[in-house]
C-alpha positions in Angstrom: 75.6 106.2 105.0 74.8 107.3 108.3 72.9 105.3 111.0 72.1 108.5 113.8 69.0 109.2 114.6 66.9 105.9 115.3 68.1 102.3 117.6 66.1 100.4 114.4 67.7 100.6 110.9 66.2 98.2 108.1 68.4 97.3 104.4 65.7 96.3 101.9 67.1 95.6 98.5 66.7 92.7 95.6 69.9 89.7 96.0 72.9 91.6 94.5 71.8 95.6 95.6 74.6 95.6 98.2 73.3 94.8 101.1 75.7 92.7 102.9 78.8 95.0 100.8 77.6 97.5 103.4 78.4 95.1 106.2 81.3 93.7 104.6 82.5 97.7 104.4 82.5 97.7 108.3 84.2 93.9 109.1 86.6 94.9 106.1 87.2 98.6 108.0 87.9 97.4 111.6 89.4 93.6 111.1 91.3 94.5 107.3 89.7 90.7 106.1 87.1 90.3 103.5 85.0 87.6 102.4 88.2 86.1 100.6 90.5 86.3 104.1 92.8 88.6 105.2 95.3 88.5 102.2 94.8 89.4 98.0 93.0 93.0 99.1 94.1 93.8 95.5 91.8 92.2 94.4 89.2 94.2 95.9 90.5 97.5 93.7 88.7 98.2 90.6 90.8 96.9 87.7 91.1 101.1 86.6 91.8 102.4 89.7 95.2 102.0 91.8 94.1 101.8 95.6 90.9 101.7 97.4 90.1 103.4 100.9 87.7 103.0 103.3 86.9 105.4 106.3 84.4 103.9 109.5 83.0 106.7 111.9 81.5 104.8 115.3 80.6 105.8 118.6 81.2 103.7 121.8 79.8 105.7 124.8 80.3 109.2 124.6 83.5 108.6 122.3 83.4 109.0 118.7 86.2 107.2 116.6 87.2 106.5 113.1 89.3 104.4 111.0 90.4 104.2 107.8 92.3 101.6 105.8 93.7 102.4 102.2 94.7 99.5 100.2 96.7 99.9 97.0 98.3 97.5 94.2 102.2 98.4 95.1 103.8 94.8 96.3 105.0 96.1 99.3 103.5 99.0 101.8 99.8 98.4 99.9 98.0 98.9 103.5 97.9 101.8 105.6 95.8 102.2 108.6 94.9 104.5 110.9 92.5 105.1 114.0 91.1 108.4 115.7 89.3 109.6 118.1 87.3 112.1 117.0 85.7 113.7 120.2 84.4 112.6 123.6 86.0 112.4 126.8 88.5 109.3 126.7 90.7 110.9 124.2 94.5 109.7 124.1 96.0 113.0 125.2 93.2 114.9 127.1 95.2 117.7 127.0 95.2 118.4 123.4 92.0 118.7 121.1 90.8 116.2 119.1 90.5 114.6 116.5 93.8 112.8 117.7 95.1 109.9 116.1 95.9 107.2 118.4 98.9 105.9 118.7 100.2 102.7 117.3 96.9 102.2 115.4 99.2 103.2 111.8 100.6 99.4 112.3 98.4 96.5 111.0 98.6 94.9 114.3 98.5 97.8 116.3 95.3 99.2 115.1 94.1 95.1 115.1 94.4 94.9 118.6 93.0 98.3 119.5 89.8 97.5 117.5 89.8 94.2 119.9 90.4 95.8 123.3 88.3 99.2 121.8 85.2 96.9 120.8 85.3 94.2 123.2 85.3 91.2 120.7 87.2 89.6 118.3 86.7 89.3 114.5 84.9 85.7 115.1 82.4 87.4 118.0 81.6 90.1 115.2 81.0 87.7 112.5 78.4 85.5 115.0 76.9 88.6 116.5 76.3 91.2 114.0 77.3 89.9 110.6 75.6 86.6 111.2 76.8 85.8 107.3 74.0 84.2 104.9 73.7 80.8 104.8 75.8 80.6 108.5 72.9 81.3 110.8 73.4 77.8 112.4 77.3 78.5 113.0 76.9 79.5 116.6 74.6 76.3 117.3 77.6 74.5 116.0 80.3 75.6 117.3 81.6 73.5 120.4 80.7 74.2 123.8 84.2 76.6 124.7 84.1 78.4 121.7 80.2 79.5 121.9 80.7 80.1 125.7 83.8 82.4 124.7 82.1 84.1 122.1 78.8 84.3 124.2 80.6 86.3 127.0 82.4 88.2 124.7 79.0 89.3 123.5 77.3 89.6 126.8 79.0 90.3 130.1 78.9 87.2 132.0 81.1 88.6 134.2 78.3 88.7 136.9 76.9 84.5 136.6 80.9 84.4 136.5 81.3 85.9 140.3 77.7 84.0 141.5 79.2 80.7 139.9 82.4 80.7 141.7 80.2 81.8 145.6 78.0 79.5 144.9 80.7 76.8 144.2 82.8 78.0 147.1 79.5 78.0 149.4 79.1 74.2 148.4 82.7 73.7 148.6 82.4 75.1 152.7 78.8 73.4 153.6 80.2 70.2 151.8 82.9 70.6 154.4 81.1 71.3 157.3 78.4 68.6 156.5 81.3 65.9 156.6 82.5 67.6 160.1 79.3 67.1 161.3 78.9 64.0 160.1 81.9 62.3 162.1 80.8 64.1 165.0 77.7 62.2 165.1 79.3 58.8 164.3 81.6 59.4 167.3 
């Protein structure tokens, strides 16, 4: 499926035609959990087949990446990831041509906390912001104050109320200071 073309996309289909598979597909691609957690991917292969893979092309910017995850029913060594940047100008090597694969992203954890620092947000901020899950829509109304602040900014950049908050504090901070100068000048 391939969203290019339009800032508006719309999935119409009865309950059961797939809809939220699709987005599944995508948290499943860049955070390796599913709606059952993050372990028993076997059970996501189709009882015929003997591994499963999934490939996710995105753009961020001008960069084009993808990632693919292939899950299969051996006990041990059943995941293999990997991540690449496919073109645009923040490849890993700019001297050599992509596609490039990046480095360290053939690790579970590796390519886990390059989808973090790549995307800006953590598998909970994906989840409230663009998966929204059915039946969860009041999950960000409930979650306590630090967590929806932390997933908030993680959303939007706050980093600019962040700077005004801390001048406006210090301002305070210096005309509180000054006020109680003043004021034991005029006592004496």
């Amino acid at each position: 499926i391939t969203f290019r073309g339009s800032t508006l996309w719309a999935l119409l289909g009865g309950n059961g035609a797939g809809k939220s598979s699709l987005f599944d597909a995508i948290f499943f691609a860049l955070y390796g959990e599913h709606r059952l957690g993050h372990d028993n991917h076997t059970q996501l292969i189709h009882y015929s087949a003997n591994q499963f893979s999934i490939e996710f092309d995105f753009t961020i910017g001008d960069d084009e990446y993808s990632i693919k995850r292939i899950i299969t029913k051996r006990v041990s060594g059943g995941h293999t990831t990997q991540a690449k940047h496919l073109c645009g100008p923040n490849a890993p090597d700019p001297k050599r041509p992509s596609p490039q694969v990046i480095p360290g992203t053939e690790m579970v954890k590796g390519l886990k906390e390059w989808v973090i620092n790549t995307l800006g947000f953590d598998k909970k901020t994906f989840v409230f912001s663009v998966l929204l899950q059915q039946g969860r829509s009041e999950a960000l109304l409930a979650a306590d104050e630090e967590d929806r602040r932390r997933l908030l900014s993680q959303i939007i950049d706050l980093s600019a109320y962040e700077r005004l908050y801390k001048r406006a504090y210090e301002l305070h901070r210096d005309e509180g200071k000054e006020a109680d100068r003043l004021t034991k000048q005029l006592s004496q």
